[in-house]
LUMLUMDREN-2810 file (N, C-alpha, C; in Angstrom, 1 decimal):
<atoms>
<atom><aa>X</aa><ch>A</ch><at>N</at><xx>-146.2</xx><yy>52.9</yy><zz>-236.2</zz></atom>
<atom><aa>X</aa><ch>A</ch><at>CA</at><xx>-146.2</xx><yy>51.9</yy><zz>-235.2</zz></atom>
<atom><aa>X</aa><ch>A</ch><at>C</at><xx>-146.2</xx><yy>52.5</yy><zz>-233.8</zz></atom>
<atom><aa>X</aa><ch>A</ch><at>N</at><xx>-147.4</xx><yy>52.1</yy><zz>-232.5</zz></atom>
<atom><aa>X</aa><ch>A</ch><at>CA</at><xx>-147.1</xx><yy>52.9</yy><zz>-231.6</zz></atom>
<atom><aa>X</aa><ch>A</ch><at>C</at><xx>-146.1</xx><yy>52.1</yy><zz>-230.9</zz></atom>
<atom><aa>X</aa><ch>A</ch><at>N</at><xx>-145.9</xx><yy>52.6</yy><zz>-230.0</zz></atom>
<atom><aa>X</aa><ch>A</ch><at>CA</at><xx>-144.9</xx><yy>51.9</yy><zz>-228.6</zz></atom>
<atom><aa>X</aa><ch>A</ch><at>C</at><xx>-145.5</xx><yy>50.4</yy><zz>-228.2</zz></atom>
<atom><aa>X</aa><ch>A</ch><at>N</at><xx>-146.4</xx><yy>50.4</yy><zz>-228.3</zz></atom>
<atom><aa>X</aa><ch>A</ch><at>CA</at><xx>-146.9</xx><yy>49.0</yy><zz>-227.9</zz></atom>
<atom><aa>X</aa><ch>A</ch><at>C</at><xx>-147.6</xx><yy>47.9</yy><zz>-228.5</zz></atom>
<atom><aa>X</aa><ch>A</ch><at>N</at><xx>-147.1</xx><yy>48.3</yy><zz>-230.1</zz></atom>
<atom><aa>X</aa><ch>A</ch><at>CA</at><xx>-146.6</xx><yy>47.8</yy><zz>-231.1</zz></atom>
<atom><aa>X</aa><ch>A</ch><at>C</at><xx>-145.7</xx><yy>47.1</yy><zz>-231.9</zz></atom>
<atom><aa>X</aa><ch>A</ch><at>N</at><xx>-144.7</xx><yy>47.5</yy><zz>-230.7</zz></atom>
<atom><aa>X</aa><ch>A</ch><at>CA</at><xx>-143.4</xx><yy>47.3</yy><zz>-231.2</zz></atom>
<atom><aa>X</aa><ch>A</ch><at>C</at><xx>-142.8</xx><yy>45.7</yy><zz>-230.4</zz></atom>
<atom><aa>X</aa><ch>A</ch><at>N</at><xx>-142.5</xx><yy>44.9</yy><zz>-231.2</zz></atom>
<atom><aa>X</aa><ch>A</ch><at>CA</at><xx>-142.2</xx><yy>43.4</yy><zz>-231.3</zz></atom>
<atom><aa>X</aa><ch>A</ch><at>C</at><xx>-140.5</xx><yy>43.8</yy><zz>-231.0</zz></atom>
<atom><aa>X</aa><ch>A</ch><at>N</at><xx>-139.9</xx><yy>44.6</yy><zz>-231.4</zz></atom>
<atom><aa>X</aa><ch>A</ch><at>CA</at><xx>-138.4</xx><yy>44.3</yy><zz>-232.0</zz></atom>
<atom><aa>X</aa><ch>A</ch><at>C</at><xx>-137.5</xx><yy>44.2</yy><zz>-230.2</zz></atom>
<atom><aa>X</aa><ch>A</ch><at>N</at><xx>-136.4</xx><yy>43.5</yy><zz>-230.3</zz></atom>
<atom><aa>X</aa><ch>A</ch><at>CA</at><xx>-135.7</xx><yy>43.1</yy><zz>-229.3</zz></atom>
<atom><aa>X</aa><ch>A</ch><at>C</at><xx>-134.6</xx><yy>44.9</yy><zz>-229.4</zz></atom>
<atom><aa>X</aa><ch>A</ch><at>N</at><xx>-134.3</xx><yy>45.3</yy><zz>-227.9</zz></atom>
<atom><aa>X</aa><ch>A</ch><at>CA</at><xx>-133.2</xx><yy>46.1</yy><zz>-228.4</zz></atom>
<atom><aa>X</aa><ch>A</ch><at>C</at><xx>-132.4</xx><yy>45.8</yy><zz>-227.4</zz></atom>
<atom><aa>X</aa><ch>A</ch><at>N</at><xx>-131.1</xx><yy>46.8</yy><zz>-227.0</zz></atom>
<atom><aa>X</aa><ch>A</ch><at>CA</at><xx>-130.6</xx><yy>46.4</yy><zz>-226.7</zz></atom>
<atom><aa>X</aa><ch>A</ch><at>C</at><xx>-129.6</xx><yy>47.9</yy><zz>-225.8</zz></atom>
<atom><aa>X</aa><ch>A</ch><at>N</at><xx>-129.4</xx><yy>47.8</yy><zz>-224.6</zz></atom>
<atom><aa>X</aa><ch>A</ch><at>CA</at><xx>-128.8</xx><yy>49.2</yy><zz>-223.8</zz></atom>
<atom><aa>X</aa><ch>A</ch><at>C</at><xx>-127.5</xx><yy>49.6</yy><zz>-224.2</zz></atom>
<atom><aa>X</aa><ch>A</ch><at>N</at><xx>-127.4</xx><yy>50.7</yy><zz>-224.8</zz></atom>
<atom><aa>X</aa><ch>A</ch><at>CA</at><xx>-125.7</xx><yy>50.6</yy><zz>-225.4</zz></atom>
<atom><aa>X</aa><ch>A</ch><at>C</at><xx>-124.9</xx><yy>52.2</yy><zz>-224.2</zz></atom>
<atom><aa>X</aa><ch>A</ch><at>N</at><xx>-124.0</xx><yy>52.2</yy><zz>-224.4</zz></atom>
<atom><aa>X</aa><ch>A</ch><at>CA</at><xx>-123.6</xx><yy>53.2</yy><zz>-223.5</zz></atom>
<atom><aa>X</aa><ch>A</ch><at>C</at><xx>-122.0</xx><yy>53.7</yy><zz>-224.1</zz></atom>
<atom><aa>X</aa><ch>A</ch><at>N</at><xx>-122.0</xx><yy>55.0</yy><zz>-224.3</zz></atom>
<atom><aa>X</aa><ch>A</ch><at>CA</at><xx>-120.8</xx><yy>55.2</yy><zz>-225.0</zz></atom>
<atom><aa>X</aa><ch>A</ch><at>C</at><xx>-119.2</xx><yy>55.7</yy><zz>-223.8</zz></atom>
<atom><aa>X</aa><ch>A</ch><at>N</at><xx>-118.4</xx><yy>56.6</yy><zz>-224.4</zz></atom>
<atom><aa>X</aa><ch>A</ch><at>CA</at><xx>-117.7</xx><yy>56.9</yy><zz>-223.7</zz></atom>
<atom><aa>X</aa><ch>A</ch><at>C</at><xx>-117.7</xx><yy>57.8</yy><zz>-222.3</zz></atom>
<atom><aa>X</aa><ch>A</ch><at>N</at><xx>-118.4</xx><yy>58.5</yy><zz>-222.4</zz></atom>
<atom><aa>X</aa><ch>A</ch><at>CA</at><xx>-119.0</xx><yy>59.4</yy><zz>-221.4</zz></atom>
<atom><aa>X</aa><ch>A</ch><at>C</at><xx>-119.7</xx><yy>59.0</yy><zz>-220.7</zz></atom>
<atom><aa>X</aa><ch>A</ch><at>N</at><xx>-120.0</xx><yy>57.7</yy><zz>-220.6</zz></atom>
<atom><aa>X</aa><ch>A</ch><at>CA</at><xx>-121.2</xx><yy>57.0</yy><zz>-219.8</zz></atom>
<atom><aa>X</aa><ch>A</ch><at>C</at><xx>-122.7</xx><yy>57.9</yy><zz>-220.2</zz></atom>
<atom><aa>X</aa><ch>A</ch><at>N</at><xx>-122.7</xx><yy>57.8</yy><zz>-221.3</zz></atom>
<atom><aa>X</aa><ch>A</ch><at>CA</at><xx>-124.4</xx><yy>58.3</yy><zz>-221.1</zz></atom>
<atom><aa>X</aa><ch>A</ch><at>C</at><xx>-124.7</xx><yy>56.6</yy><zz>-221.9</zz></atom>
<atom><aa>X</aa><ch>A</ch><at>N</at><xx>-126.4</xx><yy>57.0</yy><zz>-221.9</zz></atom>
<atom><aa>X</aa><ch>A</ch><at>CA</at><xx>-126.9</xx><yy>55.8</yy><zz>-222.4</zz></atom>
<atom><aa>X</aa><ch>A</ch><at>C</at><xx>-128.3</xx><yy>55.6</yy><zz>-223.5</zz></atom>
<atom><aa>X</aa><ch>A</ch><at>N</at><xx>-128.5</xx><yy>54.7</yy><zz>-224.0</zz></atom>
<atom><aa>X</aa><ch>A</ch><at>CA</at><xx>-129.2</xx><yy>54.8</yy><zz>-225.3</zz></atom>
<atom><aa>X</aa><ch>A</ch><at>C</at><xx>-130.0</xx><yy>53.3</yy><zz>-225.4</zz></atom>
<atom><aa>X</aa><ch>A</ch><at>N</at><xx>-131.1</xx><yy>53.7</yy><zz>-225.9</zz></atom>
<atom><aa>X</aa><ch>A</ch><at>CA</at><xx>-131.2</xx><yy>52.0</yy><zz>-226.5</zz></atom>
<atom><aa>X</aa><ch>A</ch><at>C</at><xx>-130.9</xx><yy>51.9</yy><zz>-228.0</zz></atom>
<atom><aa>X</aa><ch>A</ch><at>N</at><xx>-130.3</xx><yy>50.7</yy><zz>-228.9</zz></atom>
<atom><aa>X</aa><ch>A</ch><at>CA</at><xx>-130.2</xx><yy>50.2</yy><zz>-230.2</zz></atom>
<atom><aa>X</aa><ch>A</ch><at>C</at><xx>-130.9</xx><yy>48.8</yy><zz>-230.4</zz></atom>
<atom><aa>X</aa><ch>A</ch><at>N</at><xx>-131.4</xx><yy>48.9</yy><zz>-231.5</zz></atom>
<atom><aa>X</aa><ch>A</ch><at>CA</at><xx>-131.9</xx><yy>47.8</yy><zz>-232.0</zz></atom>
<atom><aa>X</aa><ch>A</ch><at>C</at><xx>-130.7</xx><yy>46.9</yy><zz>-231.7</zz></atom>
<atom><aa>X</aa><ch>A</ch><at>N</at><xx>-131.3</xx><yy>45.5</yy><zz>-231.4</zz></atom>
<atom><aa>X</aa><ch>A</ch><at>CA</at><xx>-130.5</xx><yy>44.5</yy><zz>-231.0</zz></atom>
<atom><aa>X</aa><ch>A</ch><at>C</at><xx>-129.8</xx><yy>43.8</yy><zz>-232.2</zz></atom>
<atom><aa>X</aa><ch>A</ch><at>N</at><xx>-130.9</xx><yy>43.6</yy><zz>-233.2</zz></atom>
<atom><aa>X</aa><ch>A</ch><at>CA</at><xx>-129.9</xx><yy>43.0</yy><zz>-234.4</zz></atom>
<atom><aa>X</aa><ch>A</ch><at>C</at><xx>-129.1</xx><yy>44.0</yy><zz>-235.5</zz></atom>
<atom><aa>X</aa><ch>A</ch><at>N</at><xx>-128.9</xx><yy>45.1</yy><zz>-234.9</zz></atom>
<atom><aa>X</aa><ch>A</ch><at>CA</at><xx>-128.3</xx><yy>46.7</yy><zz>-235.9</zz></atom>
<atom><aa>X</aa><ch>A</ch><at>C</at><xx>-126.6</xx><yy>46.5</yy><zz>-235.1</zz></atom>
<atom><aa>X</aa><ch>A</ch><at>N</at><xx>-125.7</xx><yy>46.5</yy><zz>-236.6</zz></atom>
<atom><aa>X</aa><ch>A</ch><at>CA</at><xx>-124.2</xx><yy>46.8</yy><zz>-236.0</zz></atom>
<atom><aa>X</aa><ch>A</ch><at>C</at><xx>-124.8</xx><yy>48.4</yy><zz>-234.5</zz></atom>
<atom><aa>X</aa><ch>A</ch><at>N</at><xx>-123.6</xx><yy>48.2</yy><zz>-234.0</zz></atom>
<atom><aa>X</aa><ch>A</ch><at>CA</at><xx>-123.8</xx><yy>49.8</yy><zz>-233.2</zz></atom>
<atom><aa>X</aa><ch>A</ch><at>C</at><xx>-122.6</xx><yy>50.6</yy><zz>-233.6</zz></atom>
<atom><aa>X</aa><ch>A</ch><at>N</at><xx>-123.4</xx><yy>51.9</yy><zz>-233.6</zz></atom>
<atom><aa>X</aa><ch>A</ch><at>CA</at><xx>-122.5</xx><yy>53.2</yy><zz>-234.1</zz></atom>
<atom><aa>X</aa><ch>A</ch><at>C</at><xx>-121.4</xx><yy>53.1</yy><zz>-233.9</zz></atom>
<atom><aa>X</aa><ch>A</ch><at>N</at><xx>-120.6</xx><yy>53.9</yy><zz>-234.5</zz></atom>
<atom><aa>X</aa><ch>A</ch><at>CA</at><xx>-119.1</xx><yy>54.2</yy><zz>-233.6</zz></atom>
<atom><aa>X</aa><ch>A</ch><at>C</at><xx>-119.3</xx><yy>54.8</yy><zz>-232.0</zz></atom>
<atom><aa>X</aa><ch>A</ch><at>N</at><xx>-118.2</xx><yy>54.4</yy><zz>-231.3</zz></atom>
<atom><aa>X</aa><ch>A</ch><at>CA</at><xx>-118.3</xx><yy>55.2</yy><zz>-230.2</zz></atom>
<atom><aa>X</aa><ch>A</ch><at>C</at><xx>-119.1</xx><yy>54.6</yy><zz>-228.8</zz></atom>
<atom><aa>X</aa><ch>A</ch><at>N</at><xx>-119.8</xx><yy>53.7</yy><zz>-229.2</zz></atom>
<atom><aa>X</aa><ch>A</ch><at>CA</at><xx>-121.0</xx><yy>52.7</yy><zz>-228.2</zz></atom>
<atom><aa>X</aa><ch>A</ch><at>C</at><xx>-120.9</xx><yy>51.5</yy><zz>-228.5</zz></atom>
<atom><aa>X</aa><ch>A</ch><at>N</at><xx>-121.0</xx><yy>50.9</yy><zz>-227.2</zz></atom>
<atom><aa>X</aa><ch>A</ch><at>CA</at><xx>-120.8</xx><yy>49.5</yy><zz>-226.9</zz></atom>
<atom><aa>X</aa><ch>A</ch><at>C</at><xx>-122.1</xx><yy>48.9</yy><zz>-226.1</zz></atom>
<atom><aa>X</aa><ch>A</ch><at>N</at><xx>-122.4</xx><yy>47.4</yy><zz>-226.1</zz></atom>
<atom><aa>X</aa><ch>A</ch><at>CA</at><xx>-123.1</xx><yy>46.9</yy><zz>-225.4</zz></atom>
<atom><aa>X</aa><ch>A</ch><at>C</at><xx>-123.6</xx><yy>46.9</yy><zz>-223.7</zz></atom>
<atom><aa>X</aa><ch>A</ch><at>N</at><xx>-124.2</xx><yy>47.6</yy><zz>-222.9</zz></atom>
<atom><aa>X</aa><ch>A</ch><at>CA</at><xx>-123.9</xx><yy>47.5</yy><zz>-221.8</zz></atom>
<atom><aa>X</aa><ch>A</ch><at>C</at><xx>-124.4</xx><yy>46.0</yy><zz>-221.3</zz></atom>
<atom><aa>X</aa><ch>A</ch><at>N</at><xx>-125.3</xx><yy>45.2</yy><zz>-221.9</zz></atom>
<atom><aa>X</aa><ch>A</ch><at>CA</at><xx>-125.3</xx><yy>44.2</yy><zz>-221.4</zz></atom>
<atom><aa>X</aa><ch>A</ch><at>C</at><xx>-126.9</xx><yy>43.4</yy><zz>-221.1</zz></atom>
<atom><aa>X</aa><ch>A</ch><at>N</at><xx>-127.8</xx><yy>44.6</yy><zz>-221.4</zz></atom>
<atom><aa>X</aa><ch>A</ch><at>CA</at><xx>-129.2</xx><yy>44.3</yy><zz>-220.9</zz></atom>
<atom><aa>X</aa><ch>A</ch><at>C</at><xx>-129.9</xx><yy>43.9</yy><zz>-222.8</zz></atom>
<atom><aa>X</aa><ch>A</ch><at>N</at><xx>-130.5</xx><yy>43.5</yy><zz>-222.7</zz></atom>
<atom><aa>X</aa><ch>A</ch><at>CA</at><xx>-131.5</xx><yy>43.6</yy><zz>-224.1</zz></atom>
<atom><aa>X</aa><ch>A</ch><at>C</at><xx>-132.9</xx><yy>43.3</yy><zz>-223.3</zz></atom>
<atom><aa>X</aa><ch>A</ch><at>N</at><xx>-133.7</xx><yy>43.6</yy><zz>-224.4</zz></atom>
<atom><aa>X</aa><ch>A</ch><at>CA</at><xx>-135.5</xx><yy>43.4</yy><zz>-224.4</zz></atom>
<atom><aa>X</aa><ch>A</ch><at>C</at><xx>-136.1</xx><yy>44.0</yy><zz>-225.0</zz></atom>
<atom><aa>X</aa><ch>A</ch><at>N</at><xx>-137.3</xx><yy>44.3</yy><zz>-224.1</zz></atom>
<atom><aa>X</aa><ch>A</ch><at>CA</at><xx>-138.4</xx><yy>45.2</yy><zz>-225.0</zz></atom>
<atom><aa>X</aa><ch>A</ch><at>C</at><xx>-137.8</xx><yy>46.7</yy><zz>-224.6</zz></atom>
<atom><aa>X</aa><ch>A</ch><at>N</at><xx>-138.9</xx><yy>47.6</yy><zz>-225.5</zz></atom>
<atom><aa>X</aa><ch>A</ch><at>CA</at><xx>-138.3</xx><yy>48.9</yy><zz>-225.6</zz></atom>
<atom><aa>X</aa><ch>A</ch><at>C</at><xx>-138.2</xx><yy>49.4</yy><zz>-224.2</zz></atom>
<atom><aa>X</aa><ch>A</ch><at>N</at><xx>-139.6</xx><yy>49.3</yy><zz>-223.5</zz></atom>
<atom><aa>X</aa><ch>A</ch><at>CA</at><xx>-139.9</xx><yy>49.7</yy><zz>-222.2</zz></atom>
<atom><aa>X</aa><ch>A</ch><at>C</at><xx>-138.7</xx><yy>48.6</yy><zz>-220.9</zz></atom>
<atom><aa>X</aa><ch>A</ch><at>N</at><xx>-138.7</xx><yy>47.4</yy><zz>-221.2</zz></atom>
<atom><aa>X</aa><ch>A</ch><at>CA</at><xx>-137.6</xx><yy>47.0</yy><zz>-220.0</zz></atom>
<atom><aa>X</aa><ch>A</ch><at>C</at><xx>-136.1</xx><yy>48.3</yy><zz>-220.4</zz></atom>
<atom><aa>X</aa><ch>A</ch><at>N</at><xx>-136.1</xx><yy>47.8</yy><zz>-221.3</zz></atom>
<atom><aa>X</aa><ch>A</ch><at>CA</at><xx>-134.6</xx><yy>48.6</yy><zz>-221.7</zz></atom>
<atom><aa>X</aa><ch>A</ch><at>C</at><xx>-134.3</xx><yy>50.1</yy><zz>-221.2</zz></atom>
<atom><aa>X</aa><ch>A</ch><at>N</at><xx>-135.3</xx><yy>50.7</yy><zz>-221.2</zz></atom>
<atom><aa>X</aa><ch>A</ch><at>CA</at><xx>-135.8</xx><yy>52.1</yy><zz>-220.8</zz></atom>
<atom><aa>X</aa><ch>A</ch><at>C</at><xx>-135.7</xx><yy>52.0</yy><zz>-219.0</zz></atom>
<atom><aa>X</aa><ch>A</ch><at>N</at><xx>-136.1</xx><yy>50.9</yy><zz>-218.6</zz></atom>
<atom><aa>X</aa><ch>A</ch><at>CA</at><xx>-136.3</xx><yy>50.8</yy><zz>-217.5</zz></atom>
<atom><aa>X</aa><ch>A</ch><at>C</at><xx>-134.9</xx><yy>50.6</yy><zz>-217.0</zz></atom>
<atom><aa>X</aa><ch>A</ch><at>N</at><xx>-134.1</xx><yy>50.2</yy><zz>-217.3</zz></atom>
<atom><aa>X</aa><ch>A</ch><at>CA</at><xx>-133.1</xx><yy>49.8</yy><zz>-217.1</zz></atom>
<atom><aa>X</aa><ch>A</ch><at>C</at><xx>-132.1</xx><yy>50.9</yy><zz>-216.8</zz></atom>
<atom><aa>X</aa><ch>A</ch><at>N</at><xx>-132.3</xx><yy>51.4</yy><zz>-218.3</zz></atom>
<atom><aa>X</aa><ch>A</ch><at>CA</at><xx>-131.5</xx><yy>53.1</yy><zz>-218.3</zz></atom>
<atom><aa>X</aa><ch>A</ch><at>C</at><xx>-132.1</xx><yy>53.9</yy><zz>-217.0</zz></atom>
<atom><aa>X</aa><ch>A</ch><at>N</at><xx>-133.4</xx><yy>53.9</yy><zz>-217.0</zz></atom>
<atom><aa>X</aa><ch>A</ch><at>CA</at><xx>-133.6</xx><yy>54.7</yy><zz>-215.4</zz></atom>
<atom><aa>X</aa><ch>A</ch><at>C</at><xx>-132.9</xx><yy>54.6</yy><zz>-214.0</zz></atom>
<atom><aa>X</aa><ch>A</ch><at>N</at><xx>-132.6</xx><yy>52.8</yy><zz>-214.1</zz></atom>
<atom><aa>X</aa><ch>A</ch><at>CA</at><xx>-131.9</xx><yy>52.3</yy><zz>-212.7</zz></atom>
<atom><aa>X</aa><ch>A</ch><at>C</at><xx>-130.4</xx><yy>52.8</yy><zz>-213.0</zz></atom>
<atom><aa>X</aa><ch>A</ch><at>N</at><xx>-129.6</xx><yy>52.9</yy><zz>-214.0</zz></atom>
<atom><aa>X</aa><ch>A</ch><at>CA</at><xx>-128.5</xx><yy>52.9</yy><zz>-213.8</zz></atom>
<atom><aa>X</aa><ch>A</ch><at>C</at><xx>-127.7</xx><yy>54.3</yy><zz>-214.2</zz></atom>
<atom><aa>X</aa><ch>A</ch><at>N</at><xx>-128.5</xx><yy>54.8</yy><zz>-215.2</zz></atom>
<atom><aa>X</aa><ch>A</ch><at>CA</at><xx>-127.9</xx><yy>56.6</yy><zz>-215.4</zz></atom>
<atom><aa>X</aa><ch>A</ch><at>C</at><xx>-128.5</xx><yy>57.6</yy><zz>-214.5</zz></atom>
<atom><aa>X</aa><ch>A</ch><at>N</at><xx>-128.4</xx><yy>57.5</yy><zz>-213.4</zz></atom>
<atom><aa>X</aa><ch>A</ch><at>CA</at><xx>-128.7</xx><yy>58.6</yy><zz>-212.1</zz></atom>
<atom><aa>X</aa><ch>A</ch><at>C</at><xx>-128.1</xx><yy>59.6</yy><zz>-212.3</zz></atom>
<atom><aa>X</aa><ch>A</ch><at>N</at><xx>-126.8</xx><yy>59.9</yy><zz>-213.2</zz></atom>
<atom><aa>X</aa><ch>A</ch><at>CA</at><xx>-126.5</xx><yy>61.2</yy><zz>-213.3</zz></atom>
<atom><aa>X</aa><ch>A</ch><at>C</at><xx>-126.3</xx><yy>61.6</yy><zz>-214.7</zz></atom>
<atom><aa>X</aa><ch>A</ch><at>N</at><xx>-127.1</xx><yy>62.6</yy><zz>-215.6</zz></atom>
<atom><aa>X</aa><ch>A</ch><at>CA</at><xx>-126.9</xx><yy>62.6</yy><zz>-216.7</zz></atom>
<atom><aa>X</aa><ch>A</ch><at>C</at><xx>-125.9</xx><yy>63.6</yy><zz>-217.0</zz></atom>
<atom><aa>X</aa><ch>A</ch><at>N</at><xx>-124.8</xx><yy>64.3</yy><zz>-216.1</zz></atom>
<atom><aa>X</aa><ch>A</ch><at>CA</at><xx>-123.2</xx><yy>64.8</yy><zz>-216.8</zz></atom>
<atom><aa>X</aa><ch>A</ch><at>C</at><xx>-122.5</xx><yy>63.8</yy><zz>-217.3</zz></atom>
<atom><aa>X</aa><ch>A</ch><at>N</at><xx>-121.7</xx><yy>64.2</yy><zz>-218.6</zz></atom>
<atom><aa>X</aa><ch>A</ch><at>CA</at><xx>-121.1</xx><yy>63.0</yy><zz>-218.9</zz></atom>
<atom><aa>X</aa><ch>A</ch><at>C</at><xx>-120.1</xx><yy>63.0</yy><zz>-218.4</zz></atom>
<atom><aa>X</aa><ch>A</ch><at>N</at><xx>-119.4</xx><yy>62.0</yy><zz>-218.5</zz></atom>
<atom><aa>X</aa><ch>A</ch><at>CA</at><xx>-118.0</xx><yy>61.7</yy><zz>-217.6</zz></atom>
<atom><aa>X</aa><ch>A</ch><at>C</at><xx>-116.5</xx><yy>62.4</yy><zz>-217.7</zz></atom>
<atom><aa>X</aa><ch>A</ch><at>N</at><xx>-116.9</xx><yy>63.2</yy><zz>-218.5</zz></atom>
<atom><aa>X</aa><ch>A</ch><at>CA</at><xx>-115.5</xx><yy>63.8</yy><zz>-218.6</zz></atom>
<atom><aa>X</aa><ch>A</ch><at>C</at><xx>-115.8</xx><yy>65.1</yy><zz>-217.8</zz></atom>
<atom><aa>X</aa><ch>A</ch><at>N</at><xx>-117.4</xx><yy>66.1</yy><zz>-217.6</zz></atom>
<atom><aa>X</aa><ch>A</ch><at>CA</at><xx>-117.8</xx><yy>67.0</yy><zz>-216.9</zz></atom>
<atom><aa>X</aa><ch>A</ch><at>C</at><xx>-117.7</xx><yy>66.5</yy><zz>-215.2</zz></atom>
<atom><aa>X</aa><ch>A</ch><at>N</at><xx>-118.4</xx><yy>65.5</yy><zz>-215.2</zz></atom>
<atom><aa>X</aa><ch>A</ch><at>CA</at><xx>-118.0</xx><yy>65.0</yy><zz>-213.7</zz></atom>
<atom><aa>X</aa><ch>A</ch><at>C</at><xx>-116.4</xx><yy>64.8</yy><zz>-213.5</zz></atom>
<atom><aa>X</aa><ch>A</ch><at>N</at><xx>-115.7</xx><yy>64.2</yy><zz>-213.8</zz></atom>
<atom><aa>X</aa><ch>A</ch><at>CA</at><xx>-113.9</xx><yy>64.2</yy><zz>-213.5</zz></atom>
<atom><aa>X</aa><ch>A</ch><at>C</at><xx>-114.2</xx><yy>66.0</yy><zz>-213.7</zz></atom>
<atom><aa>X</aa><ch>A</ch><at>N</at><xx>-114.1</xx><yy>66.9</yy><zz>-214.0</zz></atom>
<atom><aa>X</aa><ch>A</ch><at>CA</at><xx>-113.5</xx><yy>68.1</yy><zz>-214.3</zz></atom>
<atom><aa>X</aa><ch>A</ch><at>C</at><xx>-114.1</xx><yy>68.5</yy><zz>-213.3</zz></atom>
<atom><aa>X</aa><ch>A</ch><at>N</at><xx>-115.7</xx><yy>68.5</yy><zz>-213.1</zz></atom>
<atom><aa>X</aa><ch>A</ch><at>CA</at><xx>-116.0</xx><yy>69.6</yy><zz>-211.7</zz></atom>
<atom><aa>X</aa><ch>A</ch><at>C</at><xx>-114.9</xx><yy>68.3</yy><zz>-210.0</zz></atom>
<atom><aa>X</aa><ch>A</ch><at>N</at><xx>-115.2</xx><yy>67.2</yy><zz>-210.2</zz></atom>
<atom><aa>X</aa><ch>A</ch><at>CA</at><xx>-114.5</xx><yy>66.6</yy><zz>-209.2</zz></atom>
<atom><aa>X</aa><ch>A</ch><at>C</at><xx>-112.8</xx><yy>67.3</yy><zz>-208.8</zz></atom>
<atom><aa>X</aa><ch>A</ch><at>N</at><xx>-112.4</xx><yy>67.4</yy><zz>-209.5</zz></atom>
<atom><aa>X</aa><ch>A</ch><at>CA</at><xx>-110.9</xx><yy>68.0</yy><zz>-209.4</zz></atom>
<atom><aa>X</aa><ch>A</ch><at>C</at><xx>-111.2</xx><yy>69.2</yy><zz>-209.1</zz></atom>
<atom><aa>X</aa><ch>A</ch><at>N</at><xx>-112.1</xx><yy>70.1</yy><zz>-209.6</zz></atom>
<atom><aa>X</aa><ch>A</ch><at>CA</at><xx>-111.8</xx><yy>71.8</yy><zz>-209.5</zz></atom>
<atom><aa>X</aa><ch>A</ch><at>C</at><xx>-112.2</xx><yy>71.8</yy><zz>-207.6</zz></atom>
<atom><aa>X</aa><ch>A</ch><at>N</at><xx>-113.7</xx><yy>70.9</yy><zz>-207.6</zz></atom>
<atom><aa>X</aa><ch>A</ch><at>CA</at><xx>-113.8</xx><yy>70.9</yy><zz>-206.2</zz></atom>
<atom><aa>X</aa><ch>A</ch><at>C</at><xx>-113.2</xx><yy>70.5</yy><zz>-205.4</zz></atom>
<atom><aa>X</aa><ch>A</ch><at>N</at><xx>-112.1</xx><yy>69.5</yy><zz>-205.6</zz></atom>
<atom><aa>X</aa><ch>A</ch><at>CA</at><xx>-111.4</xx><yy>68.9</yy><zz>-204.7</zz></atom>
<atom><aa>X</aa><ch>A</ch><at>C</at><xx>-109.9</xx><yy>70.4</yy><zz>-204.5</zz></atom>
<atom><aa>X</aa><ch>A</ch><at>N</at><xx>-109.7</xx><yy>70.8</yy><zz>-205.7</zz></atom>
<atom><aa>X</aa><ch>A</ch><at>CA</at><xx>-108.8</xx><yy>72.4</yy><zz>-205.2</zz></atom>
<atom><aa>X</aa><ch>A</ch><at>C</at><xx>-109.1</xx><yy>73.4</yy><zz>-205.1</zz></atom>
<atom><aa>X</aa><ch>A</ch><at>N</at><xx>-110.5</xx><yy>73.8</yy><zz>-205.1</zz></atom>
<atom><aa>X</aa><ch>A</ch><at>CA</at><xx>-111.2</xx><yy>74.5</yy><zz>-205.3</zz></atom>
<atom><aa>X</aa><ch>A</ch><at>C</at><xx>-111.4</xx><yy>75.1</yy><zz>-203.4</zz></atom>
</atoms>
């Protein structure tokens, strides 16, 4: 099936570290990842992740360099 092929609804999930992923919309979600709130096609979904993960450190490497820089 190519990309533009694809009928199925998904859905933007984002786990603890704030990174992000798409999941099929009607699939339980892994451990670890929650809904962030968008669903659609593959490509909106994707689009979406572009607008809002500007920074791909996950969030426990951003808090760690933030403190070292702030005593640093």
């Amino acid at each position: 099936m190519s990309a533009d092929d694809d009928t199925r609804t998904y859905a933007v999930v984002v786990n603890d570290e704030e990174q992000f992923s798409i999941w099929w919309d009607d699939r339980e979600l892994p451990a670890g990842w929650r809904r962030e709130g968008t669903t659609g096609t593959r490509g909106e979904c994707l689009a979406r992740i572009d607008e809002v993960w500007t920074d791909m450190r996950p969030l426990s490497l951003r808090r760690w360099m933030d403190e070292h820089a702030a005593t640093g």
